[in-house]
C-alpha positions as CSV (number, residue, x, y, z in Angstrom):
1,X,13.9,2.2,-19.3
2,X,14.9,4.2,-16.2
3,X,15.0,1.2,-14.2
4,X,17.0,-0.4,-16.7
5,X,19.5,3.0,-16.9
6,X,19.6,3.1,-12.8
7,X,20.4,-0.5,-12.8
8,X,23.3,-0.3,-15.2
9,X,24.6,2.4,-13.9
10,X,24.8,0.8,-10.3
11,X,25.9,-2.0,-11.2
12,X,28.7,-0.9,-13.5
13,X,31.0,-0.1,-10.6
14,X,29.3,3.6,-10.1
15,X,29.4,3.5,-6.4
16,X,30.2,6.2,-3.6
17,X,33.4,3.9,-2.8
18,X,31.7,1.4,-0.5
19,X,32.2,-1.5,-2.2
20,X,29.7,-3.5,-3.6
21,X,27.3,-4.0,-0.6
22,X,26.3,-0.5,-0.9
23,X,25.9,-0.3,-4.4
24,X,23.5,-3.3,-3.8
25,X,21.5,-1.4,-1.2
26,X,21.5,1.8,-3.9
27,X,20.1,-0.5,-6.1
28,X,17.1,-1.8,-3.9
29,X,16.7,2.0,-2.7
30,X,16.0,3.1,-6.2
31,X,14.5,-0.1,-7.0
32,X,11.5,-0.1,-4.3
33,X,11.1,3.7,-4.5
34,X,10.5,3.3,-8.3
35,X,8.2,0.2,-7.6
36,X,6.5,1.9,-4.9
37,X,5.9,5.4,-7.3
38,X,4.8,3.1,-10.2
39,X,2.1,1.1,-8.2
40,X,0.9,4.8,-6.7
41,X,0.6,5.8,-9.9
42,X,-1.4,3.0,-11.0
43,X,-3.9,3.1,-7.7
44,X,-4.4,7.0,-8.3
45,X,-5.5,6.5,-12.2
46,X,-8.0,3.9,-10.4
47,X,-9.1,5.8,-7.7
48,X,-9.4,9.1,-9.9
49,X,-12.1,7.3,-12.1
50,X,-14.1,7.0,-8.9
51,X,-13.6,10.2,-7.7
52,X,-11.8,9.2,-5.0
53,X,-8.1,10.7,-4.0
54,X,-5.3,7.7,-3.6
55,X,-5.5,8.3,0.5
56,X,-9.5,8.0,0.3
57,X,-9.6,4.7,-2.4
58,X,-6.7,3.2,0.2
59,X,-9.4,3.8,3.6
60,X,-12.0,2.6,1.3
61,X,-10.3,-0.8,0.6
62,X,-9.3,-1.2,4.3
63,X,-13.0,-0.8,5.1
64,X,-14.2,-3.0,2.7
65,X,-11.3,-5.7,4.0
66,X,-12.4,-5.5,7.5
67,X,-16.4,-4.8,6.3
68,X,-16.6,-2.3,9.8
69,X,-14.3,-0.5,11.1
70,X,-13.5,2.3,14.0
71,X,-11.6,5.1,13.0
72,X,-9.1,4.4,15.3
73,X,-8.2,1.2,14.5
74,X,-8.6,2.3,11.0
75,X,-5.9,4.6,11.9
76,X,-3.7,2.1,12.7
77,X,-3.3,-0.3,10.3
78,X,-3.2,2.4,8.1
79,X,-0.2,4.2,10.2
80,X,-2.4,7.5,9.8
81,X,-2.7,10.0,12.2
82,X,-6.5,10.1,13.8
83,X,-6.3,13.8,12.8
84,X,-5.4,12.7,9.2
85,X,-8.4,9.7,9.1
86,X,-10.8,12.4,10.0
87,X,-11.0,14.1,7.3
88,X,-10.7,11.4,4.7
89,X,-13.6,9.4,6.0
90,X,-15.6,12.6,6.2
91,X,-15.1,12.6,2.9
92,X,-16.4,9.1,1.8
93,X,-19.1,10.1,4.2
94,X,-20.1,12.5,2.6
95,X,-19.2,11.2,-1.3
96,X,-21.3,8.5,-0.4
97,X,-19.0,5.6,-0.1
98,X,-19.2,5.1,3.7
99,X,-21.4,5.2,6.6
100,X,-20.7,6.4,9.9
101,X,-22.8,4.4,12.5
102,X,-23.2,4.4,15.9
103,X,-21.8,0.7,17.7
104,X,-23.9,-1.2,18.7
105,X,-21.7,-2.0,21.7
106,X,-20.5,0.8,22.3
107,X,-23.2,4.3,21.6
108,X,-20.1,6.4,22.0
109,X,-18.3,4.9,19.4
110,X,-19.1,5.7,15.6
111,X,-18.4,2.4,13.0
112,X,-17.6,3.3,9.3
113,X,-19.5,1.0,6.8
114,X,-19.5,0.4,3.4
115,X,-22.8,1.8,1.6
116,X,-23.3,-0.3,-1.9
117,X,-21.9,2.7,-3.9
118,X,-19.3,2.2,-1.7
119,X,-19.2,-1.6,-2.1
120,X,-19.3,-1.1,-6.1
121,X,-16.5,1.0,-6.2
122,X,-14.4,-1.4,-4.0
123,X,-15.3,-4.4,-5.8
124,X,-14.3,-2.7,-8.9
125,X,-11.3,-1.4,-7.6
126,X,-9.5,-4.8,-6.6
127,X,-10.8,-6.1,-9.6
128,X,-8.7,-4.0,-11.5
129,X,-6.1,-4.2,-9.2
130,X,-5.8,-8.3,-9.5
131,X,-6.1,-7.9,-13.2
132,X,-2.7,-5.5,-13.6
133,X,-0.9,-7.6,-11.2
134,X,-2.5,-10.7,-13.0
135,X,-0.9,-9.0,-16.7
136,X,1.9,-8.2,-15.0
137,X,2.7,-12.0,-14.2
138,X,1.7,-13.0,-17.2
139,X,5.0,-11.6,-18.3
140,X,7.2,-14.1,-16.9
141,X,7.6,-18.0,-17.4
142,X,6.0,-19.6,-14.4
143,X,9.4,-20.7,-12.7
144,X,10.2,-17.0,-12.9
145,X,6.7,-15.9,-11.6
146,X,7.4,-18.3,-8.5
147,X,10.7,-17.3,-7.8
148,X,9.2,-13.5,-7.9
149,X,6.7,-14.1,-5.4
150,X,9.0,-15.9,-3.1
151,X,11.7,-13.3,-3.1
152,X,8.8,-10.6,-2.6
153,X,7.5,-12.8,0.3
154,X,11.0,-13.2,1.8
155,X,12.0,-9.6,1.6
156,X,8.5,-8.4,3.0
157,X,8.9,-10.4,5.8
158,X,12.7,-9.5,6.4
159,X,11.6,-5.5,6.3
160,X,9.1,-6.7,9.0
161,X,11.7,-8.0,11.0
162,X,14.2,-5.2,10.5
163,X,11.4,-2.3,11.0
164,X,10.6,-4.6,14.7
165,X,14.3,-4.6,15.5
166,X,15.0,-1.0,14.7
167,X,11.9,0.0,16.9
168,X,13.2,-2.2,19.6
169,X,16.8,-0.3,19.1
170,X,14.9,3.0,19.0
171,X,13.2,2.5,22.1
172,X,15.3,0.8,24.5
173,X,18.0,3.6,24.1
């Protein structure tokens, strides 16, 4: 309903005087910050019947995507801090969800496994992750559901682009 409410009201000429550009940006603001809160939501509820926080369930999948990874590289994709990994894989350490082995290519470098309580939860958790998004589909008429996904795709990979060209802005000034 709120989207619904924030939707009218931007589109019913309630704009900071911009003209209707703006008001369209407002609207994808608002939009994608609700979207964004909504699918958090969702992923802590999960998580929280694992007794995992949102941050440790979102390592955990990464982990179980990659099936090793280093912490730094872990870091990364994740756009986490090293500092801020640390203490969230110490946690599914010691919870019981990961592993932390030594490489076998490299002794000074530690690996973080899945363990098969930690392969459980995983499997459970995009389980119910593909089935809300499946229910969610469901919702639409299949020429709708197409058009969705292309839209997402096409606005994923234009905030890709953007986020490269602001970087590049960023850093060459």
């Amino acid at each position: 309903m709120y989207i619904v409410h924030s939707m009218n009201y931007m589109t019913n000429g309630h704009s900071d005087g911009n003209g209707a550009e703006h008001s369209d940006a407002a609207t994808l603001a608002s939009l994608t910050r609700q979207l964004a809160h909504c699918c958090l939501n969702k992923e802590s509820e999960l998580f929280s019947r694992f007794g995992l926080t949102s941050s440790e369930g979102v390592v955990l999948l990464q982990v179980a995507e990659t099936g090793k990874a280093l912490p730094s590289s872990l870091a990364c994709v994740l756009g986490l801090a090293r500092s801020r990994l640390t203490p969230l894989s110490a946690s599914l350490v010691e919870k019981g969800f990961l592993h932390r082995k030594e490489s076998e290519k490299d002794r000074r470098v530690r690996e973080l496994t899945l363990t098969p309580r930690g392969e459980e939860v995983a499997v459970a958790a995009k389980g119910c992750r593909l089935d809300f998004h499946s229910r969610l589909l469901q919702k639409y008429p299949e020429n709708e559901r197409v058009e969705l996904l292309r839209t997402l795709t096409n606005l994923r990979q234009t905030m890709d682009e953007l986020r490269e060209q602001i970087a590049h802005e960023t850093s060459s000034t």
